[in-house]
KEKE-898289 format. One record per residue: residue in three letters; x, y, z of N, C-alpha, C, O in turn. Coordinates in steps of 0.02 Angstrom, whole numbers, plus 50000, padded with zeros to 5 digits. Example, Ala and Ser with C-alpha at 12.3 -4.5 7.8 and 13.67 -1.06 7.14 Angstrom:
! KEKE-898289
ALA506604971650390506154977550390506604983550390507124983450423
SER506424988850354506844994750357506455000250394506705005750402
***
This chain:
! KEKE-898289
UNK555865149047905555445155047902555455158047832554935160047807
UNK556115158447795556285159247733555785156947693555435160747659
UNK555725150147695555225146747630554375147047663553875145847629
UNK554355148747729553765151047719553515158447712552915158547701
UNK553665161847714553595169047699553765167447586553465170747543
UNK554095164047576554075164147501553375160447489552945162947452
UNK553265154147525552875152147497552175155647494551735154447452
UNK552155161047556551635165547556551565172247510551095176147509
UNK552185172547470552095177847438551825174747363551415177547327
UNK552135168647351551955165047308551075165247309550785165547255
UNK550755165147359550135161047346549655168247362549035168147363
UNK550115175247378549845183447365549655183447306549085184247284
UNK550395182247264550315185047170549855179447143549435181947105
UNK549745170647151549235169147122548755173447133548485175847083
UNK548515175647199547795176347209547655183847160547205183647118
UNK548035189947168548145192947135548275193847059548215199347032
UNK548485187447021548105186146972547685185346948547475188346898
UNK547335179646988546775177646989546115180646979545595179346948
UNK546385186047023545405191747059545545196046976545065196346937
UNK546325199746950546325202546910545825200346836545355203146808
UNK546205194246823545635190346770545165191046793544885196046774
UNK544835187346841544195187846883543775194646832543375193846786
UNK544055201246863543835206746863543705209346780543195212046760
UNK544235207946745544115209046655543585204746657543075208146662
UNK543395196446656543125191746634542535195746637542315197046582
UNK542185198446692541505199546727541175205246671540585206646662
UNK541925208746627541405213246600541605209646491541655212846439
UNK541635204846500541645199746424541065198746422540585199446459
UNK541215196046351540675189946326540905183346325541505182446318
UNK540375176746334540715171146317540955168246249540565167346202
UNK541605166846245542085167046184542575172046163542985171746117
UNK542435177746217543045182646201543725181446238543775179446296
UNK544285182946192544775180446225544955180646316544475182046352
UNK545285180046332545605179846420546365183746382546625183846326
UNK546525186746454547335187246441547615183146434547435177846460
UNK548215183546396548765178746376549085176946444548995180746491
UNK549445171246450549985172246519550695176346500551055178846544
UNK550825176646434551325180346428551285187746463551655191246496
UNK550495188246432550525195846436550385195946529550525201446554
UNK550175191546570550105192546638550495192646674550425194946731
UNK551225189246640551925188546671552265193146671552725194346710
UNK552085196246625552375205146617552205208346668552505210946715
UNK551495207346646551125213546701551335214246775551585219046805
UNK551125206946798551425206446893552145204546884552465205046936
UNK552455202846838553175200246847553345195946902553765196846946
UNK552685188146886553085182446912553195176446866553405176646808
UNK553025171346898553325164246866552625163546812552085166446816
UNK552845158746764552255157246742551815152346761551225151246746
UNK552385148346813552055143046845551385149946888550825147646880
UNK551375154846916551095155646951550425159246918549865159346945
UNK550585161746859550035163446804549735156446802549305155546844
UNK549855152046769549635145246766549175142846802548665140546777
UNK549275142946868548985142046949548345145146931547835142046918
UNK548415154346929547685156446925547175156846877546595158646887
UNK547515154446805547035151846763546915146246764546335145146746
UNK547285140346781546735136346811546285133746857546025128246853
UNK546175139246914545865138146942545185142246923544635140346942
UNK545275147546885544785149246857544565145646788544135148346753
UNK544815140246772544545136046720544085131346773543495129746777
UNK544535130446800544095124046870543445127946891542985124246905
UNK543315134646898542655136846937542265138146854541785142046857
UNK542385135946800542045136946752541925144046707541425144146671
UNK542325149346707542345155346716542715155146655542585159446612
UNK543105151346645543795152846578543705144646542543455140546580
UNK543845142746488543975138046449544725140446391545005145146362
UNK544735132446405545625131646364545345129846287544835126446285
UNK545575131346238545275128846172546125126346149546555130346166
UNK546415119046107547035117746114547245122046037546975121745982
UNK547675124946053547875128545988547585135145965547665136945907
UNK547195139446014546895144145990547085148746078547595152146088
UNK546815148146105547045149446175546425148946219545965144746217
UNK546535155046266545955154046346545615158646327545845163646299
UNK544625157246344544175161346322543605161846372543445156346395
UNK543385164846386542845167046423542355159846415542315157646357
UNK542055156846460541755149846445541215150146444540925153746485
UNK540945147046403539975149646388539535144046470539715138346484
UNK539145146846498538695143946529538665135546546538215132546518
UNK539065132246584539035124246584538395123646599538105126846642
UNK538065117546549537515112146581537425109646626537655103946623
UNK537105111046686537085104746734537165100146738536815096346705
UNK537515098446767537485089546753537135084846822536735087446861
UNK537295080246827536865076346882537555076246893538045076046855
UNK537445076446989538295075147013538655068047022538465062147019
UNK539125070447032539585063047029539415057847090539235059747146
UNK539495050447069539275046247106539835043647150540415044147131
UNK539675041047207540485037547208540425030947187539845029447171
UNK540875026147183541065019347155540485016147204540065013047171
UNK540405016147249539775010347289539355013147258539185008147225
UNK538945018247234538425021447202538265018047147537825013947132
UNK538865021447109539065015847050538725010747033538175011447005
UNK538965005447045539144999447052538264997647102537804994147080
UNK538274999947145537294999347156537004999547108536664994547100
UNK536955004447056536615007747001536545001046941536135000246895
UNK537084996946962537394993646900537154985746924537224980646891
UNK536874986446982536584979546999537204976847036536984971247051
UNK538104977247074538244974447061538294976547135538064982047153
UNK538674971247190538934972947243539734976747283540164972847304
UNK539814983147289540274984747312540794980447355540574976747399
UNK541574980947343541914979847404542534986247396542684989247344
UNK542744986847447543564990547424544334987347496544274986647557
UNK544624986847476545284984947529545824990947527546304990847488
UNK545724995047564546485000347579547124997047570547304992847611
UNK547564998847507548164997747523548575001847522549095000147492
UNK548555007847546548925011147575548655018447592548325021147547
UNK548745021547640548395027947656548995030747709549295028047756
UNK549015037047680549915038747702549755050547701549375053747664
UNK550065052247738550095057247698550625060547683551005061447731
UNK550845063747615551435065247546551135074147523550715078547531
UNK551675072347494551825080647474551655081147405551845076947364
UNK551275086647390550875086747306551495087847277551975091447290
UNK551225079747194551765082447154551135089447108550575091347125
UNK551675091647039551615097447017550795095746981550435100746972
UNK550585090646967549825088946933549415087846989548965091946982
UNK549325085347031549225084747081549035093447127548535096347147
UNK549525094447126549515102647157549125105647109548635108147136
UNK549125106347065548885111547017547865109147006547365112747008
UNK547965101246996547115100847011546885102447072546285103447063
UNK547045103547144546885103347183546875110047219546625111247274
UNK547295115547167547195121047169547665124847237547645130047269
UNK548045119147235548645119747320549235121547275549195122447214
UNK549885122247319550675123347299550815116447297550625112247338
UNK551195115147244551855109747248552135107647314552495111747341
UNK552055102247343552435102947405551975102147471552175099747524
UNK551455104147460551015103647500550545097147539550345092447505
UNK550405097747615550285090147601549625089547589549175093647600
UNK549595082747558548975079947539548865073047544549305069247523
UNK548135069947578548095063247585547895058647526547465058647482
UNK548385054847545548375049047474548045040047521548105035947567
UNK547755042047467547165034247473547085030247437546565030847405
UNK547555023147420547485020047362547075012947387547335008947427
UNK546575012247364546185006447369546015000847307546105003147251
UNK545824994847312545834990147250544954987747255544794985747311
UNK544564987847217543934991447230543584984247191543844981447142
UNK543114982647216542974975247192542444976947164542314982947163
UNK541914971847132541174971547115540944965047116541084961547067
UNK540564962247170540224954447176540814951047196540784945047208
UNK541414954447203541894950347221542434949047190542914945847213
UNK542384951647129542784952447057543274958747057543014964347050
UNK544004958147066544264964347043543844970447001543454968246959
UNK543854977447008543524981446957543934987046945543904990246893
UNK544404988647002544624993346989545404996747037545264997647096
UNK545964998047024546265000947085546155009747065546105011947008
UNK546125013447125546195019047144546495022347191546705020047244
UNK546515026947173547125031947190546975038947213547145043447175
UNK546665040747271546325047347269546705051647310546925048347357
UNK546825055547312547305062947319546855068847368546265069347350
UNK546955071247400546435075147445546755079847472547305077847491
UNK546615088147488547035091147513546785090847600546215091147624
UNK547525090147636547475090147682547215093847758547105092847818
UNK547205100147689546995106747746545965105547763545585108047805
UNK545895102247725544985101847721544905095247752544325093847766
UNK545275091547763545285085947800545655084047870545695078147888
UNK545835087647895546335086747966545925082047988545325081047977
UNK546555077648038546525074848047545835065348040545435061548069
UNK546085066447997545565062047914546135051547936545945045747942
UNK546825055347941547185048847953547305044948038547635040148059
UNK547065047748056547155047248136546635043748160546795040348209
UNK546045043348143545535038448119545565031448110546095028448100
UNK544805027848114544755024048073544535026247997544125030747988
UNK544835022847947544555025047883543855025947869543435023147905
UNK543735028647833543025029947817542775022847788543205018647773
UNK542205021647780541965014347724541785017647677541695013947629
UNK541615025947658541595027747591542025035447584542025038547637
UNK542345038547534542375045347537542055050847539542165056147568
UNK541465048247491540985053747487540665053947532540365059347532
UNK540495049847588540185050747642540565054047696540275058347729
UNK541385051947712541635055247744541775065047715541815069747753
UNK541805065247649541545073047639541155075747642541265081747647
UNK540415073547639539645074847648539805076347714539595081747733
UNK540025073947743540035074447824540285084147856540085087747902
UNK540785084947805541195089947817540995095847777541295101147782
UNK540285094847721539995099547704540455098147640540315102647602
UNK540875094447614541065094147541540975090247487541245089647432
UNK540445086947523540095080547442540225084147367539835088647349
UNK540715082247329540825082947258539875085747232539305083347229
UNK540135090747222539405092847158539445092947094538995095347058
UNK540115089747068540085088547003540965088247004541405090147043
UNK540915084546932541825083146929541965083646852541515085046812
UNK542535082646835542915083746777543145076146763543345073346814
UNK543155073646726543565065646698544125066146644543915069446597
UNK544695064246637545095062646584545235054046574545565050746613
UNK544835050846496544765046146510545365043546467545655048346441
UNK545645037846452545975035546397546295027746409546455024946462
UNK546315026246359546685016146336547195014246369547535019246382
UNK547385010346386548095007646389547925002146425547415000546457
UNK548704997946408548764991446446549114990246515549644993246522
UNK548954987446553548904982446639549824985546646550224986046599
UNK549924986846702550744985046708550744977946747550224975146763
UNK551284975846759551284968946801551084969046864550794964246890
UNK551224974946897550904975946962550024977146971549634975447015
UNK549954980546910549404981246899548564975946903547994975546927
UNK549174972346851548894965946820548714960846899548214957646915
UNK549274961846929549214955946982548574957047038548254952447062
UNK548474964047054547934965147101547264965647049546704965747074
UNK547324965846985546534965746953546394958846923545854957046899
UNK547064954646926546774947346928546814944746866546554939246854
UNK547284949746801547154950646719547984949846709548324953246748
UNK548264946546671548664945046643549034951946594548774954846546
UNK549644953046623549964959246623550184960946533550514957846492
UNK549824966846531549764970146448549084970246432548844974046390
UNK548734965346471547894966346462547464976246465547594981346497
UNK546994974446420546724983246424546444983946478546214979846518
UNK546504992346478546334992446545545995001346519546115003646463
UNK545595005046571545385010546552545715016446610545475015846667
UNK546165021346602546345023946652545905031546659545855035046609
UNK545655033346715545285038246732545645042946774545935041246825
UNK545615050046749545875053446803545175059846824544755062846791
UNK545305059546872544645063546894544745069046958545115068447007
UNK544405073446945544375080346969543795082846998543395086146966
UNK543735081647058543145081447092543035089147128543585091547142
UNK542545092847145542275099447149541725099247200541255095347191
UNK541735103447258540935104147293541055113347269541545117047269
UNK540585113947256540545121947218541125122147182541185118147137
UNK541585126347195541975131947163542865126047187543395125447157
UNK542605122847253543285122047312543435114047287543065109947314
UNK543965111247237544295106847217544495100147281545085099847301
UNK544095096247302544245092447344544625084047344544905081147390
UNK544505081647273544905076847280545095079047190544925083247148
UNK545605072647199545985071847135546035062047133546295058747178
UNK545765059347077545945052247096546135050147011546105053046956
UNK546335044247034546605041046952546635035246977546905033147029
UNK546155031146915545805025146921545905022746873545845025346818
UNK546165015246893546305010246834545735002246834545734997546874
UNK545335003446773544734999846783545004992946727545414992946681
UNK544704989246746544864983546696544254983546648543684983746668
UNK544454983146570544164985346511543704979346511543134980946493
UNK543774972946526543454968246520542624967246566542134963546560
UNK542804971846601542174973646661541874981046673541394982746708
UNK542114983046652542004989446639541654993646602542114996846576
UNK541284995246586540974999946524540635007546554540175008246594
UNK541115013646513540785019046530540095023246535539915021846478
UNK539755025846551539095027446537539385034846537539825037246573
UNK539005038046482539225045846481538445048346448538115045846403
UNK538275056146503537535058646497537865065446447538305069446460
UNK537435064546388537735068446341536925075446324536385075546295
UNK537145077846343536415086046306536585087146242537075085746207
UNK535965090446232535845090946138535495098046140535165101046183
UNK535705099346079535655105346060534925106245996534875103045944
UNK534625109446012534115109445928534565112345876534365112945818
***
C-alpha cells in the first residue's frame, strides 16, 4: 500500500508540474525561455527525476523544445508531417513484400528510457514485442517495440496481431506522427545471426517514438541492416 500511495503522489507532483509550465508557456512567445528544472525543484520541492518527467512530456506534445547547450524554450509551430507508416506500409511503398516472425512477446516493467518516452513511471508494466521483420524474404530488420500496458489490456492473451498499427487503429490509437533517433553502428553476434550478416557488419539503429495526438503509445528500436536499407526523410523548406 506504501509504494502505491508513493507512487501516486509521485505521478500528483509530475502532473502538477506539468499544468504549471503548461500555464506560463500559454502566455510566451516561441523561443522564450521555459523554466529551468533547477528553478522547478525549488519551487515544488521534488526529484528532478520528476521535473524531468513533466518537461518531457511537454516536449513530446510539442509545446517546449530542448536546444543542447542553451536550454528549454517555448517551441515554434511543428510542420505537419505525413504520419508514420508501419513496416508492411513501408516496405509496400518500396515494392517489396512484407514478412515478420514474433520472437518474443512477454510483459516487463519500464526501464528508466523506456518510462520516460512513454510518458509512464519506471516500473511500470509495459508490453514488449520483439519481432525479426523480413522483405521478399530477406532479413530487413529486428524490432523491438515497447507499449504501455494500460492502453492495451489485455493485448497478450490473444492471438497476436499480424500488424500493430492495425491492432491500435482498432483502439482509436493509430500513431499520427512520431519522433526517430537515427544512428551507425555495427551487427552484435546475436544480431548478426537473425539478419543473416556476418557479425561487425553495419547496421542502422532506429529508435522511435510513436504519438496518436498528444498520448505516447509505442516506443520501438530497430536494427535495420545497412546493406538493404536506405532511409527516406521528407524535409520542408523555407523561402
Amino acid at each position: 500500500m506504501d509504494d502505491v500511495l508513493t507512487s501516486r503522489g509521485r505521478e500528483l507532483k509530475h502532473v502538477q508540474v506539468r499544468e504549471y509550465v503548461r500555464s506560463l508557456v500559454d502566455g510566451l512567445q516561441p523561443g522564450d525561455p521555459a523554466p529551468s528544472e533547477r528553478e522547478l525543484v525549488t519551487r515544488f520541492g521534488v526529484a528532478r527525476m520528476t521535473v524531468r518527467q513533466a518537461m518531457d512530456a511537454l516536449v513530446g506534445e510539442g509545446l517546449l523544445e530542448r536546444m543542447p547547450g542553451k536550454g528549454t524554450f517555448v517551441a515554434r509551430p511543428r510542420r505537419r508531417a505525413d504520419r508514420p507508416l508501419s513496416y508492411s506500409e513501408e516496405m509496400h511503398r518500396r515494392g517489396l513484400q512484407p514478412e515478420s516472425q514474433t520472437l518474443l512477446s512477454r510483459l516487463e516493467q519500464a526501464g528508466p528510457g523506456v518510462a520516460r518516452a512513454l510518458g509512464i513511471t519506471e516500473g511500470d508494466a509495459v508490453l514488449h514485442w520483439r519481432r525479426l521483420r523480413r522483405a521478399d524474404g530477406a532479413p530487413m530488420c529486428i524490432q523491438d517495440a515497447y507499449l504501455n500496458e494500460v492502453l492495451l489490456p489485455g493485448f497478450l492473451e490473444k492471438h497476436m496481431p499480424t500488424g500493430l498499427f492495425d491492432a491500435l487503429a482498432r483502439r482509436g490509437l493509430r500513431p499520427t506522427w512520431a519522433e526517430d533517433s537515427v544512428n551507425a553502428d555495427v551487427a552484435s553476434e546475436a544480431e548478426a545471426e537473425l539478419l543473416e550478416v556476418d557479425p561487425g557488419a553495419s547496421v542502422l539503429r532506429v529508435a522511435r517514438r510513436s504519438l496518436s495526438g498528444d498520448v505516447a503509445v509505442e516506443v520501438s528500436r530497430t536494427v535495420y541492416r545497412a546493406d538493404r536499407y536506405t532511409m527516406w526523410l521528407q524535409v520542408g523548406c523555407e523561402d
